[in-house]
N, C-alpha and C positions, 0 to 999 in steps of 0.2 A: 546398534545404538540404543533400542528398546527391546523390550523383550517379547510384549503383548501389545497388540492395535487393536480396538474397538472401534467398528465402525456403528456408532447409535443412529437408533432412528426417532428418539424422541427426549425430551427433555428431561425426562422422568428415570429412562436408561442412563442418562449420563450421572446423573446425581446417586445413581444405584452404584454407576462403578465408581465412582470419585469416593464414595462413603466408603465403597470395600477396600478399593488400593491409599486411598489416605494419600501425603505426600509423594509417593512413587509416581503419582498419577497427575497429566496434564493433559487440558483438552487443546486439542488442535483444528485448527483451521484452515488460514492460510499458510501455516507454520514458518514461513519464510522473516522470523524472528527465532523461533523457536527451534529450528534444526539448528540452527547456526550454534546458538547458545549450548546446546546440547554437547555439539562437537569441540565447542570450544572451551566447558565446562563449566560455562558460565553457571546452567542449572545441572547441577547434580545428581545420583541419584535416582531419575525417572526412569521407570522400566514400563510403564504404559503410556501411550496415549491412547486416547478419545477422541474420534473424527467425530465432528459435528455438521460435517458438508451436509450432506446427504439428509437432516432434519427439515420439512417443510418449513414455511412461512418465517427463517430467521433473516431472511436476506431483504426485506423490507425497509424501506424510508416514506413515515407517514406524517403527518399532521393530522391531530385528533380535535376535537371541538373546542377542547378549551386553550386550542393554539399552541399544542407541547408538538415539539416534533420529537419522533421516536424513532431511532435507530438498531437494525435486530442487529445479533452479535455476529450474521456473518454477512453485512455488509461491509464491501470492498474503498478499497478508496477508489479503486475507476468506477464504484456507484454512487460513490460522493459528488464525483468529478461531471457523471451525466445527468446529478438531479437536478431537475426544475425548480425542487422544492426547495435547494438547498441555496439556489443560488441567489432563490428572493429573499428565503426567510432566515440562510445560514451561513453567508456569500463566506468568512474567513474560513470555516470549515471545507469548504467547496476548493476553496486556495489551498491550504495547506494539502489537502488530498493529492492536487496536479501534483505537489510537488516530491512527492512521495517516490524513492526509486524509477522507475521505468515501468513503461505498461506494460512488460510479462510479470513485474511484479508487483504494480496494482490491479492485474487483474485477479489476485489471490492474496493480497496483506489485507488484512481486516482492519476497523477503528479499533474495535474492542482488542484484537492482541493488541495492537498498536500502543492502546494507553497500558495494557498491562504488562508488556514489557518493561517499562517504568523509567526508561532511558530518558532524563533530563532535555536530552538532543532531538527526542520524537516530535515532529512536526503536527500531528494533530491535538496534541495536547492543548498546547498554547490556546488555540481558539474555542475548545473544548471547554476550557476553565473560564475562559471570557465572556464565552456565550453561557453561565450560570449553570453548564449542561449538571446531573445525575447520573448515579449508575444503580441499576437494581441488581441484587444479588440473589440468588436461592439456592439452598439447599435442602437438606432433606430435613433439617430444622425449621425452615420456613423461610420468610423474603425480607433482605431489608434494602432501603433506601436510602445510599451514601454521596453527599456533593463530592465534584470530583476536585475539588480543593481540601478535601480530607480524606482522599483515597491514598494518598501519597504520603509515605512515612519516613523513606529517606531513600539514597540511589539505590534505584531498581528494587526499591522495596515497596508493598502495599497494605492495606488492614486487611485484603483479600485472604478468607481461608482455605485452608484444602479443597475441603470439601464443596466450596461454593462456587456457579457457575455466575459467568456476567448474562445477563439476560435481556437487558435490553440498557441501549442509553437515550438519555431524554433533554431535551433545554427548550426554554421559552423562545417561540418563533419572533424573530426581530419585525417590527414593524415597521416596515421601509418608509415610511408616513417621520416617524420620530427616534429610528436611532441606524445606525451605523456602522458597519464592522468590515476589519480588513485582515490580513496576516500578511506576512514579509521575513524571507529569513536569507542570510547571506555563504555563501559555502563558494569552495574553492575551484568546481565546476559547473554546469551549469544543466545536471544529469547525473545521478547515481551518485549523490553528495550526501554526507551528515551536515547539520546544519553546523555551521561557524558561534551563530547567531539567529535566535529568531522570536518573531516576535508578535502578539495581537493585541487587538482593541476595540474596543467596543463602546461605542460613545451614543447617549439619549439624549437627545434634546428638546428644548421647553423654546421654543421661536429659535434664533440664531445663538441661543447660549446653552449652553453644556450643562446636562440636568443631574446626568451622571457620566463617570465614567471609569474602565475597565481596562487595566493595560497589564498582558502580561510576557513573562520574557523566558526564554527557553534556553539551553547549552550554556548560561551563565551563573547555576550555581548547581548543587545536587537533585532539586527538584524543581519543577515549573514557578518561579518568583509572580508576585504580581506588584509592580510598580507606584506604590499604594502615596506618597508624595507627588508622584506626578497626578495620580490620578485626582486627588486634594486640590491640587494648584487648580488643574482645566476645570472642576468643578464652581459653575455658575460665572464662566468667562466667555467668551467667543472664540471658537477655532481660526485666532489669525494666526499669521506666521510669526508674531513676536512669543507669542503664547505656546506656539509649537517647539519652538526653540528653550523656550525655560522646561517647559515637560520632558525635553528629550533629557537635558541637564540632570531633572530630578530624576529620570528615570533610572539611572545610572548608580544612586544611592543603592537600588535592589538588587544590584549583581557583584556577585563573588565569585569570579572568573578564575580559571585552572589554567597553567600552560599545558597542552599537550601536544598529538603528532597535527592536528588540527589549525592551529593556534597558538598566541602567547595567551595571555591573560592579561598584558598590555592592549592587544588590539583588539583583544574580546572587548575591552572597557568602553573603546574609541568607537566599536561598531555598533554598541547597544544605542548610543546616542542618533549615530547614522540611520538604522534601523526603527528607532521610535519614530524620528523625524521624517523620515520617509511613510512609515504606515499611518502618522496623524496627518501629515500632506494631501496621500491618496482620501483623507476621510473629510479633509477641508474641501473637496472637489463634491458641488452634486450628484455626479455622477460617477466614484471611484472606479478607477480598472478595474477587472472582473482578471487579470492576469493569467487567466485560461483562453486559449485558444478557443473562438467563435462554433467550430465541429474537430474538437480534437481528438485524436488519433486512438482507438482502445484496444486494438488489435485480439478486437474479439469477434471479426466476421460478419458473418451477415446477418447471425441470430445470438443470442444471450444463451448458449446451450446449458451452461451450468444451473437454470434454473428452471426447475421442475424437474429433476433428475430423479427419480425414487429409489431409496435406498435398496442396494444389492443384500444378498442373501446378511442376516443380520448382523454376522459377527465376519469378519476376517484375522484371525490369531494367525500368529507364530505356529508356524508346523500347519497349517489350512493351506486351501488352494486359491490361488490369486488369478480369476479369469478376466480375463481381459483383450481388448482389440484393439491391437496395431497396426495400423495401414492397412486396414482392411482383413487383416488374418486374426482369425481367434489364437490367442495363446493359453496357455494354461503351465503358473509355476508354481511349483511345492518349497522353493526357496524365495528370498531377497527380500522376505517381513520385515528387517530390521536394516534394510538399506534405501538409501534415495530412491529417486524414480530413474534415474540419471545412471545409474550403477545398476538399475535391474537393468535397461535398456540396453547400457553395451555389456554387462557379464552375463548377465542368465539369455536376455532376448539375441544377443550378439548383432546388434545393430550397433556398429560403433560409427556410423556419420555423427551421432551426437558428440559431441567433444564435451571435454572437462578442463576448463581453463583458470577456474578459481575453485571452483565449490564453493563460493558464497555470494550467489548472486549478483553478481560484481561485472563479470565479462557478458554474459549472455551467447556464449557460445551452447549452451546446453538447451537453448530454446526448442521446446515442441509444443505440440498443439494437447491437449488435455480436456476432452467433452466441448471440442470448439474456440478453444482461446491458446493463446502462446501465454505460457507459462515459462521457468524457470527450471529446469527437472530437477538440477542440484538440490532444490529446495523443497521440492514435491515429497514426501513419505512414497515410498513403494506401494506398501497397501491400498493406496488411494488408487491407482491404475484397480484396480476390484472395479466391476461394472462397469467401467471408462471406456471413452474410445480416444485412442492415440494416436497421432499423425507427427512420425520422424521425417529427416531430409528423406529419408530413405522413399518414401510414400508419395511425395509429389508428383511425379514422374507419373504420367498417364498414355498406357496403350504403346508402351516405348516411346513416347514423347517427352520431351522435357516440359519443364515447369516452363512458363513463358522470364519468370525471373533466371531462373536455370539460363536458359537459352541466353537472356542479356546480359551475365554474369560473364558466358564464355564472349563473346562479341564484342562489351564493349572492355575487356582485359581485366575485369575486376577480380579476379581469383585470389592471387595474389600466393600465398603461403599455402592458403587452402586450410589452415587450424578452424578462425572464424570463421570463413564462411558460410556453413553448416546455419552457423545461427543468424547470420546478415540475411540470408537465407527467405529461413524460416518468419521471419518478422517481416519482410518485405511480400512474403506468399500472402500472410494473413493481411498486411495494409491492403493488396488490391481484390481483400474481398470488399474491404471495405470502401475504398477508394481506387476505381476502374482505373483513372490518371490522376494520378495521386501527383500533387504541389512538389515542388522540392522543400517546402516546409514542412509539408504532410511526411515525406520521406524521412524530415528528419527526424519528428518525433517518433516513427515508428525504430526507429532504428537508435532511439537512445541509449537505451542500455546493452548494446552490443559495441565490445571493445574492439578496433585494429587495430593488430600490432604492428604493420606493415605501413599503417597511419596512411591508407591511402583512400580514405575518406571520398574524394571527389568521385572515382570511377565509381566507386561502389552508389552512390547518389544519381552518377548518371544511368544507371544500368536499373536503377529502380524505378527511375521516370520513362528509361527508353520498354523496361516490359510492362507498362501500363499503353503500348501501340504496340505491339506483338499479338498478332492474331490465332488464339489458339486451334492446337490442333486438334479433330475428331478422333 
């Protein structure tokens, strides 16, 4: 798919190679926008990427003195999802993050590809543009400073140039004292969904009236709209319910809805109104839902291993050697630079418990573990296994013992087909690091993005609560 992978180790290396490959060149992250598109052809063309994993201090969520909260470019949305910070001073952003695919796949989609994908349908945008947020660029020309209401030129397009990296994003921390923000989006399930519809807002007030306010709407025309009559109306009124009901009205002015596989563009219309009126409802309450779960699920163990990792020997190319450790064994490959993680795993490594059920993210049957998290491998770049350690179904199994999930799988009949499970699996191993007797709530969210075909759902829910009472063996 690529020809050349650069794994950099500083900000300075990435802007040396983006300036030498020019458009060939894309930096990668989470990539799990980015393979996809690749394969699908969306982007063209690219025969490098740029892993920026492995740079220190980009994974950060701060608040600095003059009250800007900063976002580095590889923070996650499951970091969105656990900030404290975000949820006082950035609660839509915090939202739109849970709702982001599945936690193998927010524990490796970024905000920054996120917004720069440019998919009208992207969930963090919306509250991104609401909350006033910025984006700083740099390249080897120097830095600029662009709002993210003028990053966007048309679908999936940006003023983003080759050569330029996103470096950090920034917006004014909300003062829970005088203003208010929510997000809300509608789709067709309730896990692993594009949005239908969606939606933020952000409202300042001056005693019980509306000082300012900020509404915008997502999946209803080519780029993120902002509701700019509605936002007219509520200004210098009170958030009652009569008031909520003409805003949603006007809001509906701003969208120019599409029929697709999705959707009409009849009930796109119907649901922007739905959708407004529900997220100004939530903001009419003192105290709005927070719609994240109280300690929810991140199926990233018992430690954060992805951070502080130091970058492996500095380059990994095409035709290098890819070392790496799996279940405990060192491997070492002279091929599969230009393949998934997913595809080195069962061709080169020949562990095929991992399955391929979609290659795009979508099933979760290719779930492994990657420096401590359940990932995605379809979506993983191969090179990225360079320095990593890797944990397949293969690997659970300890001393000839099964997994304690292993062992409830066979017990209480959840097998089934035996395609997903590999990855029902793997998702339920890493929930009881985290959670010893994990809820059947807890069960579900860890197991959101892993599809049965067999739809036999219930066994497999019991079978993850019954190996959280399974006593392991030495």
């Amino acid at each position: 798919m690529w020809s050349t992978y650069i794994t950099a180790s500083s900000i300075d290396e990435v802007l040396d190679a983006l300036t030498a490959h020019g458009p060939r060149a894309r930096i990668v992250a989470g990539a799990t926008d980015l393979i996809l598109e690749i394969e699908l052809g969306v982007r063209k063309g690219i025969e490098t990427l740029i892993d920026v994993t492995r740079i220190p201090g980009l994974d950060e969520i701060r608040k600095d003195a003059d009250g800007i909260i900063h976002l580095g470019p590889l923070v996650t949305h499951n970091d969105c999802v656990a900030s404290d910070l975000l949820h006082k001073y950035g609660l839509p952003l915090a939202q739109a993050s849970w709702e982001v695919g599945a936690p193998q796949i927010r524990n490796r989609s970024t905000v920054a590809g996120n917004l720069i994908t440019a998919s009208p349908a992207n969930d963090t945008i919306p509250p991104l543009m609401a909350l006033g947020a910025s984006l700083v660029l740099r390249s080897k020309r120097g830095e600029r400073t662009v709002p993210l209401a003028e990053f966007y030129t048309g679908l999936r397009k940006t003023v983003m140039q080759p050569d330029e990296m996103l470096v950090d994003i920034n917006f004014p921390a909300l003062d829970p004292k005088k203003a208010r923000g929510a997000f809300l989006r509608l789709t067709l399930r309730r896990a692993q969904a594009i949005s239908v519809v969606n939606a933020a807002a952000v409202l300042y007030f001056q005693g019980e009236k509306i000082k300012e306010a900020v509404i915008t709407l997502g999946s209803v025309a080519v780029t993120i709209v902002r509701a700019r009559k509605a936002e007219a109306y509520l200004k210098g009124r009170k958030l009652t319910q009569k008031n909520i009901e003409k805003a949603a009205e006007l809001a509906l002015e701003a969208a120019a809805p599409i029929d697709d596989v999705r959707s009409s563009a009849a009930y796109r219309r119907e649901m922007v109104k739905v959708t407004v009126r529900r997220v100004l409802t939530d903001l009419a309450a003192k105290k709005q839902p927070a719609r994240i779960p109280a300690r929810p699920v991140m199926l990233q163990g018992n430690s954060k291993s992805r951070l502080g990792i130091a970058a492996p020997p500095r380059r990994a190319r095409n035709g290098k050697t890819i070392k790496t450790t799996i279940n405990g064994k060192s491997y070492s490959f002279d091929s599969g630079h230009d393949k998934t993680l997913l595809r080195l795993l069962r061709e080169d490594a020949l562990l095929i418990g991992t399955k391929e059920g979609c290659a795009e993210g979508e099933c979760g049957a290719c779930t492994v573990f990657l420096d401590g998290e359940a990932v995605m491998s379809c979506l993983v770049p191969a090179p990225r296994a360079h320095g990593a350690e890797i944990v397949t179904v293969e690997g659970l199994a300890h001393n000839s013992n099964l997994h304690p999930v292993q062992q409830a799988f066979i017990e209480d009949g959840s097998v089934q087909c035996g395609y997903c499970i590999p990855g029902f699996i793997m998702s339920a191993a890493k929930l009881l690091e985290e959670r010893p007797r994990p809820t059947r709530e807890e069960a579900q969210q860890a197991v959101a993005g892993n599809l049965c075909r067999c739809t036999g759902y219930y066994k497999i829910l019991d079978a993850i609560q019954h190996a959280g009472k399974i006593k392991v063996k030495a």
